[in-house]
C-alpha positions in Angstrom: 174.7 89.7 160.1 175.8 92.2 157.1 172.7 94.0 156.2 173.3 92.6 152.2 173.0 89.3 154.3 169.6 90.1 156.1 167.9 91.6 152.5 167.9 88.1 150.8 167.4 86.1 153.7 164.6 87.8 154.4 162.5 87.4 151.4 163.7 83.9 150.9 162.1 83.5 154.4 159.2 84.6 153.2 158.2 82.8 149.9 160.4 79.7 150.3 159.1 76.7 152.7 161.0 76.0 155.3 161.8 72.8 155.3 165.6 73.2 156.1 167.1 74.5 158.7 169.5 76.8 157.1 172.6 78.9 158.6 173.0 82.5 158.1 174.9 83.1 154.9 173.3 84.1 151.9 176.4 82.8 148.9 176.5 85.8 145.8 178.7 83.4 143.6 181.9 81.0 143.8 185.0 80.3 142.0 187.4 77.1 142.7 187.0 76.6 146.4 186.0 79.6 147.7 183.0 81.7 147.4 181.2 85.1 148.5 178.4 85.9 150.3 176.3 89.3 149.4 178.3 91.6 152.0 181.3 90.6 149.8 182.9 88.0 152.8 184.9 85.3 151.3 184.8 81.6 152.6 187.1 78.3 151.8 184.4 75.5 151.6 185.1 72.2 152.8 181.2 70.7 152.2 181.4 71.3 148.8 177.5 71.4 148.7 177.4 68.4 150.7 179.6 67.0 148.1 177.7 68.3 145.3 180.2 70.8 143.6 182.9 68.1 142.8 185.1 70.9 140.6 184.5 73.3 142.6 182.7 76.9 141.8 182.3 77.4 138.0 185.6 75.4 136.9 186.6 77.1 133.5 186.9 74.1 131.8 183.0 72.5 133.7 181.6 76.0 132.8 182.8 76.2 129.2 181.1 72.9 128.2 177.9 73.9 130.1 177.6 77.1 128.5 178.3 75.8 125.2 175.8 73.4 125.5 173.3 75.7 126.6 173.7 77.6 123.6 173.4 74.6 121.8 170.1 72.5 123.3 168.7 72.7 126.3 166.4 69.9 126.3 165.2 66.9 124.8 162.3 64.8 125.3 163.7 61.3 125.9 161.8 60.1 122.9 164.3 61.3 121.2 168.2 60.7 121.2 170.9 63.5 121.5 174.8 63.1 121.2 176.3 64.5 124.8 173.7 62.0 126.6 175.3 59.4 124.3 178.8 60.7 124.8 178.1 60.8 128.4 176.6 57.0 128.5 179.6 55.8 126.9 182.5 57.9 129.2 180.4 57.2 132.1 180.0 53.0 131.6 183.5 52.6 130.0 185.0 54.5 133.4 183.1 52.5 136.0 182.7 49.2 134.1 178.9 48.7 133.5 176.9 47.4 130.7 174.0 50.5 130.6 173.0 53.7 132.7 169.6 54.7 133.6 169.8 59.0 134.5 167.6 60.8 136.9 168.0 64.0 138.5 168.9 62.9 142.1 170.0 60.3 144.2 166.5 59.7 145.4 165.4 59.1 141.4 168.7 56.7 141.4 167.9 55.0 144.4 164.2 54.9 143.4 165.3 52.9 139.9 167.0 50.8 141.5 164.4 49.7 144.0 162.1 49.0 141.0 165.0 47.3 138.5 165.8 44.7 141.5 162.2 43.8 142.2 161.4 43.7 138.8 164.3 41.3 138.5 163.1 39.2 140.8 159.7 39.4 139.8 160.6 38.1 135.8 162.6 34.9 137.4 160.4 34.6 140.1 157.6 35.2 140.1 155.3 37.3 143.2 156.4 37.1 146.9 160.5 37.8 146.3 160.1 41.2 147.0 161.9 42.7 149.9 165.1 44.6 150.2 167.3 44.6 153.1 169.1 47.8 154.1 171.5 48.6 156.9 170.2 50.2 159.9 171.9 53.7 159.9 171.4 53.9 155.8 169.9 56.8 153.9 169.1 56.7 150.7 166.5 59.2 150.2 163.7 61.6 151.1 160.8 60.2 149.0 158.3 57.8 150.0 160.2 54.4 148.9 164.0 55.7 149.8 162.8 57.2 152.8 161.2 53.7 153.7 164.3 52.3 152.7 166.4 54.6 155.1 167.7 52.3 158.1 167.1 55.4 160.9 164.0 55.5 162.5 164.2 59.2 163.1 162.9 59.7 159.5 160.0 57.1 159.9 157.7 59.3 161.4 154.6 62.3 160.0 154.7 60.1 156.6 152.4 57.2 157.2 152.2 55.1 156.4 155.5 53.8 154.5 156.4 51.9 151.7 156.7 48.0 152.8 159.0 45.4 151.4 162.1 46.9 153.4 163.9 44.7 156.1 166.5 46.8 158.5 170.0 44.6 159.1 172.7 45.3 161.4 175.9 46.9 159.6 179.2 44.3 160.0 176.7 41.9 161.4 176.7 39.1 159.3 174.5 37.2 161.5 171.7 39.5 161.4 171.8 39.3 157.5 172.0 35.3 157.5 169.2 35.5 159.7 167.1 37.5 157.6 168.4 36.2 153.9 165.6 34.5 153.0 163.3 33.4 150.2 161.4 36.4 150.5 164.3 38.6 149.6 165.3 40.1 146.1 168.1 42.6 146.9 170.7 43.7 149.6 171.1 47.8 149.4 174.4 49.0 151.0 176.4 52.2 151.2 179.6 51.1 151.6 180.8 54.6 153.5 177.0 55.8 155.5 177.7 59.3 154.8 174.5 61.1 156.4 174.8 58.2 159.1 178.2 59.6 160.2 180.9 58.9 158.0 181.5 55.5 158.7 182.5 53.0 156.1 181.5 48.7 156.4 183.7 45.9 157.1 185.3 44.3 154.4 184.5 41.3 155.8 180.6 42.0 156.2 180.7 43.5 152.2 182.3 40.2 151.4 179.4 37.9 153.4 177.1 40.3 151.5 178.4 39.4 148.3 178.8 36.0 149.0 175.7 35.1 150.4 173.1 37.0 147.7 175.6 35.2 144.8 174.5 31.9 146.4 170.9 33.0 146.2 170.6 35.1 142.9 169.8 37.9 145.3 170.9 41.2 143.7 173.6 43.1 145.6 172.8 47.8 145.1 175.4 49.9 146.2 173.9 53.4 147.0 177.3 55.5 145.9 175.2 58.7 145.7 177.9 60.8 148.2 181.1 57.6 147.7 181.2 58.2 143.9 183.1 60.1 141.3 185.6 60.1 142.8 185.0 61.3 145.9 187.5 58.4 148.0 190.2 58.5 145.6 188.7 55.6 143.4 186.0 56.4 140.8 183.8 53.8 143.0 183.9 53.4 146.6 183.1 49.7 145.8 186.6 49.5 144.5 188.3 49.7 147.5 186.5 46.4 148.8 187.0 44.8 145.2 183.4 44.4 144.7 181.2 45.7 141.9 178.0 45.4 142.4 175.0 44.8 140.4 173.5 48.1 140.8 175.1 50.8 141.8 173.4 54.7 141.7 175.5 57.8 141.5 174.4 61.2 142.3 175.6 64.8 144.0 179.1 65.3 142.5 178.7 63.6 138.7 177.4 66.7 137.2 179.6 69.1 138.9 176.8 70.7 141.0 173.6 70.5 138.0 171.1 68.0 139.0 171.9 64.8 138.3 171.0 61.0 139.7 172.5 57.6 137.0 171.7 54.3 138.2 174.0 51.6 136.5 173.1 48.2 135.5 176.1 45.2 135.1 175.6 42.2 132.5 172.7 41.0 135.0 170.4 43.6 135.5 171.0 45.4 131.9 167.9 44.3 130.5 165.5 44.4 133.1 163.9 47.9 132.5 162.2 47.7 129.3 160.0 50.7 127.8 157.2 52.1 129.6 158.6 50.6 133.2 160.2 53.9 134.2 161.3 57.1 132.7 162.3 60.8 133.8 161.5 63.9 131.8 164.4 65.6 132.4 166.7 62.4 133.1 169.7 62.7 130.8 169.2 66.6 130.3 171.7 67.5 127.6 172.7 70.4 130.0 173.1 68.5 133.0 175.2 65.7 130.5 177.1 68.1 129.4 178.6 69.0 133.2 179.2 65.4 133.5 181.4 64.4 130.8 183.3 67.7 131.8 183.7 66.0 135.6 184.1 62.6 134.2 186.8 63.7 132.0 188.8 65.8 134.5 188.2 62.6 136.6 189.9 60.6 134.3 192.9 62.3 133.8 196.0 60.6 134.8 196.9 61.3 138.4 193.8 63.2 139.5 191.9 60.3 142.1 195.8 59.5 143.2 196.3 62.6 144.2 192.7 62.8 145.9 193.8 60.0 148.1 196.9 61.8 148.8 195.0 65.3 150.1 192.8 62.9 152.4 195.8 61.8 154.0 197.3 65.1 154.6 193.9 66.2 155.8 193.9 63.2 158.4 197.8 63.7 159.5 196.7 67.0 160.1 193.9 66.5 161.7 194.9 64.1 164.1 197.7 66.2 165.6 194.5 67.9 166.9 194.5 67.3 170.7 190.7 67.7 170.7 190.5 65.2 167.9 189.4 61.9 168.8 189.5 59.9 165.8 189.0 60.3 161.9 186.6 57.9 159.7 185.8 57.8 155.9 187.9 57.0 152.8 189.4 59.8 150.8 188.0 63.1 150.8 185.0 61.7 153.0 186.0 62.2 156.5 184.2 62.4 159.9 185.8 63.4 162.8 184.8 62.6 166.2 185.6 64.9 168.8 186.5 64.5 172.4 184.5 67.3 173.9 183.1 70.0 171.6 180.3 70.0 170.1 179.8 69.3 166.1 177.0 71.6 165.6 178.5 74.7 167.5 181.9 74.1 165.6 180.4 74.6 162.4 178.6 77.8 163.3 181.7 79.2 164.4 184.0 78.1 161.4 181.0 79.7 159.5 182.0 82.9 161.3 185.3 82.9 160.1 185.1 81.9 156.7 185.1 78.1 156.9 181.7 75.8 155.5 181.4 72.7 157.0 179.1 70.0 157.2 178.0 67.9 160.3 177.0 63.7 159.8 175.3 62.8 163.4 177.8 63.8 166.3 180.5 64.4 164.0 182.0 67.4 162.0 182.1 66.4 158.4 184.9 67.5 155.7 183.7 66.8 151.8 186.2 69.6 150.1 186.3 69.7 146.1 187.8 67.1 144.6 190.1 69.8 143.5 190.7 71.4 146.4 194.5 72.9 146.7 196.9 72.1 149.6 197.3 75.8 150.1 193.6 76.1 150.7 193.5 72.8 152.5 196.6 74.4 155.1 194.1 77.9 155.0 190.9 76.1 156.3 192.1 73.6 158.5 194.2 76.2 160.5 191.0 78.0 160.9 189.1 74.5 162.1 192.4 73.6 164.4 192.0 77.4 166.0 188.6 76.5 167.1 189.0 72.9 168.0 192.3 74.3 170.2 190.4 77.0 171.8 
């Protein structure tokens, strides 16, 4: 490790808590899809911070309207009203299709509103006792107390206790499972429809529309956690649009802001109403800042040919990919892609990609690819040539 390299990691080492387990690059600053660490080494990232920097590093256009903000208001308390979290409201419900937006700072915050929006639903109709939420067993939806409850992988359920209740675990594509536990006790069904941390792999369309089906039948709401699908990130502004289902709830996250913290949960005809004030709130949810960096993605987002063209890149990633001999197969949708190999292992790929200038991600046993939605095909043909070296070796 470059000396430069050792300085920072060092005294981060020393006053920051480890809870992560971090790899051995200390980043100095981006632009587009590459960026530098502190001995001056560049890298082509294909993880995006895990999906986070949607643009890329400091887009001109992202950074410009940021700064300009910035300069302009920083913050607001949300007893008051500002124009770019208006402007954003508006872009971002006119683009997706939903009556109102509720904004957080994470997907956790998203997932959290949502989790209180459908039992308080339920709870105005209904009465006490229609509480639970069924989630799929290999979800995540969070590291708090209620999202980490809510997270279908029993890994996590441990040190915490004890856990929030109310959540039932059903078998993905099982649409047994869920009939069996669909009951009158029930107030929402939570979904992902690609289970990003639980490797890359997306539902049935038949199970998402038994899912649909069924909670219609029982005024059951349907929440589609789209924290790591959405904005574009499989080539449709909602991953929800390539089963044609919109559901009631869905929360966004990671990418909408461009890499600023930012969670929205958004509400359809159904659920608009459900939060009223003093319910729920967020000090810094709708930061003018953080606003700001999301009407820049949304708008880029929106130009013509831009999630076409994203689709397009995932195939040529996939093409190339599977002409891989140590390649087994390839899940996701768009530029959300797992691959599954036949004999290496994830972990130790990614460390040595790392050494050659290459960041990528890992989702269970696979290696995981989320590359800015901008990505180039030139950089796309520089990074994968360094991934097929190594899987090839």
């Amino acid at each position: 490790m470059n000396s430069s390299n050792e300085k920072t990691i060092s005294k981060f080492d020393k006053y920051v808590t480890h809870s992560y387990g971090r790899y051995p690059l200390a980043i100095k600053k981006g632009q587009g899809r590459r960026c530098t660490d502190e001995s001056g080494k560049d890298y082509i990232d294909f993880g995006s911070g895990i999906g986070t920097n949607s643009l890329g590093y400091c887009d001109e256009k992202w950074a410009d309207m940021v700064c300009e903000q910035v300069r302009s208001l920083q913050h607001c308390s949300n007893y008051y009203y500002t124009e770019i979290q208006a402007q954003f409201a508006e872009k971002l419900c006119e683009i997706t299709g939903y009556k109102s937006v509720f904004f957080g700072n994470s997907g956790a915050e998203a997932n959290e509103c949502a989790i209180k929006t459908a039992r308080k639903y339920s709870f105005d109709k209904y009465g006490k006792g229609r509480h639970n939420i069924i989630t799929l067993v290999n979800s995540f939806h969070g590291r708090t107390l209620a999202t980490l409850s809510a997270t279908g992988q029993e890994v996590f359920h441990n040190y915490f206790f004890p856990f929030v209740e109310g959540f039932i675990n059903v078998e993905a594509n099982n649409t047994d499972d869920l009939k069996s536990k669909l009951d009158d006790t029930v107030c929402a069904v939570m979904l992902e429809y690609i289970q990003g941390e639980g490797g890359v792999n997306a539902l049935d369309k038949e199970f998402v529309d038994a899912v649909y089906e069924l909670c219609s039948e029982k005024d059951i709401l349907v929440i589609a956690d789209e924290v790591q699908t959405g904005v574009g990130r499989t080539g449709k502004m909602l991953a929800g649009e390539h089963f044609g289902k919109k559901a009631d709830i869905t929360t966004l996250a990671k990418g909408i802001a461009g890499g600023i913290p930012m969670g929205a949960c958004l509400f359809n005809e159904k659920t608009c109403g459900v939060l009223t004030p003093s319910t729920h709130g967020s000090t810094f949810g709708g930061n003018p800042v953080a606003c700001a960096g999301g009407l820049a993605v949304l708008e880029r987002i929106d130009e013509d040919g831009f999630l076409s063209e994203v689709e397009k890149k995932a195939e040529f990633i996939k093409t190339r990919l599977l002409e891989c001999s140590e390649v087994e197969s390839v899940s996701g949708i768009g530029l959300m892609i797992g691959i599954t190999l036949k004999s290496k292992n994830a972990a130790e790929v990614v460390k040595k990609a790392l050494e050659r200038g290459l960041l990528l991600l890992t989702a269970k046993q696979k290696v995981r690819l989320l590359p800015p939605l901008t990505i180039s095909y030139d950089e796309l043909n520089d990074g994968l040539n360094i991934l097929q070296e190594i899987l090839e070796e």
